[in-house]
N, C-alpha and C positions, 0 to 999 in steps of 0.2 A: 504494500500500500504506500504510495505516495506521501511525504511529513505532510503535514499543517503546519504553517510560517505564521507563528504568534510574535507581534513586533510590540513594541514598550506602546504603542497605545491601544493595540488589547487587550494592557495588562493595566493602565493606567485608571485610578476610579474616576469617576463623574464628580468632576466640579459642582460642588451643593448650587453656588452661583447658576450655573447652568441649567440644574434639577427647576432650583424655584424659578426661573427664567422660561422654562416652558410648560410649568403646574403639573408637572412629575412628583409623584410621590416618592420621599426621600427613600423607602425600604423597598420599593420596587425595583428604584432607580442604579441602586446597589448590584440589584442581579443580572441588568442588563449584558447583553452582548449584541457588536455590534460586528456586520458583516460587511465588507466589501466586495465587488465583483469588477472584473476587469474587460476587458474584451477580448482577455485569451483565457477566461473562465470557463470550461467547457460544461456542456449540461449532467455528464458523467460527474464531476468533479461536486458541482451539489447537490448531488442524488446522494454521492457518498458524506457528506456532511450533515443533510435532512436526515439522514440514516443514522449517523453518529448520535444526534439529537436529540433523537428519539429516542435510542439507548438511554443515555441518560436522564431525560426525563423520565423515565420508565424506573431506573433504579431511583431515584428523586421519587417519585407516589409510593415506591413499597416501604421507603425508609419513615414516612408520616405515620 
């Protein structure tokens, strides 16, 4: 499988500034994740990531 390139600003939190700037809730705003796509993103390539996702939201509901 192909890495996932995680760069310092998918790793960086959400400016609270930013949060109350566009009436995000502060403990949502926390979990965000945020995707970029390019124009040599192939449709293969976020099929495997919506898959990923899934996964783990999936271990996320059995752990509640």
């Amino acid at each position: 499988m192909k890495p996932i390139y995680l760069d310092y600003n998918a790793a960086t939190p959400i400016d609270p500034q930013v949060v109350d700037a566009i009436g995000a809730n502060a403990v949502r705003a926390r979990g965000a994740i945020r995707f970029s796509f390019g124009k040599f993103t192939t449709e293969d390539e976020i099929k495997i990531v919506l898959e990923m996702l899934k996964k783990v939201a999936q271990q996320s509901l059995k752990s509640l």
